[in-house]
N, C-alpha and C positions, 0 to 999 in steps of 0.2 A: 821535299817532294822531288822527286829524279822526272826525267824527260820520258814521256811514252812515245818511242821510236817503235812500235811495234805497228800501232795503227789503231790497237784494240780501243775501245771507250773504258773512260774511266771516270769515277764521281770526283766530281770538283772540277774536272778540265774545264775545256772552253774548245771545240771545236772550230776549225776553219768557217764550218760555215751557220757559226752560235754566235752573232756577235751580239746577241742579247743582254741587257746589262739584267742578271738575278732581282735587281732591286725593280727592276722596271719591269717587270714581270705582270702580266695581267691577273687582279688575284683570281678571280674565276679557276687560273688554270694555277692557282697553289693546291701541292699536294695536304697540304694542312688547314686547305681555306675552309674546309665546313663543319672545324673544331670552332669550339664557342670562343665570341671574343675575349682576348686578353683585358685584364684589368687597367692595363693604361690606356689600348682604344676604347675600353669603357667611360673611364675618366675624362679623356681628350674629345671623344665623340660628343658626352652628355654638355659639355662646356660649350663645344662648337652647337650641338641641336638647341640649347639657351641663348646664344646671341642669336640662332637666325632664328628662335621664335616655334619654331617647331618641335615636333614629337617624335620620335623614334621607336619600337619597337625594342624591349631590354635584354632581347634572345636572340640578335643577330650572330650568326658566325663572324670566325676574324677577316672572310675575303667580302664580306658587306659591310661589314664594320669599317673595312677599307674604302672601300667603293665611296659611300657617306661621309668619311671624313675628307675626302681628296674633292669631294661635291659641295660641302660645308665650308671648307676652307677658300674655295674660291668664292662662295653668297658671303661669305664674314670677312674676305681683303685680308685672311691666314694663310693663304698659298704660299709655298717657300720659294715656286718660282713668277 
């Protein structure tokens, strides 16, 4: 990928004033957050909704499905940070 000396925007840069890391993104504001959850936050969700004891809803999209696992993972001591 070459240098955009132009100014224009372009998909994948990172703007001066984007110092967003993409992973850290809030999913609310994913453009794919309110496709249905993937089958491994399926998997990964239903495991964490089992140690904390709880119930979940089996139609979450993937930016709740997120939301829930980053909130489960800290009640079950799975947090990665």
């Amino acid at each position: 990928m070459s240098d955009n000396t132009s100014g224009a925007e372009t998909l994948g840069a990172t703007s001066s004033d984007d110092t967003t890391n993409p992973a850290e993104k809030d999913p609310a504001d994913w453009v794919t957050g309110d496709e249905p959850m993937t089958a491994p936050q399926r998997s990964y969700l239903d495991t964490l909704a089992r140690e904390a004891g709880e119930e979940l809803s089996a139609d979450l999209n993937k930016a709740e499905a997120s939301e829930h696992i980053e909130r489960l993972q800290e009640k079950t001591g799975r947090s990665p940070s």
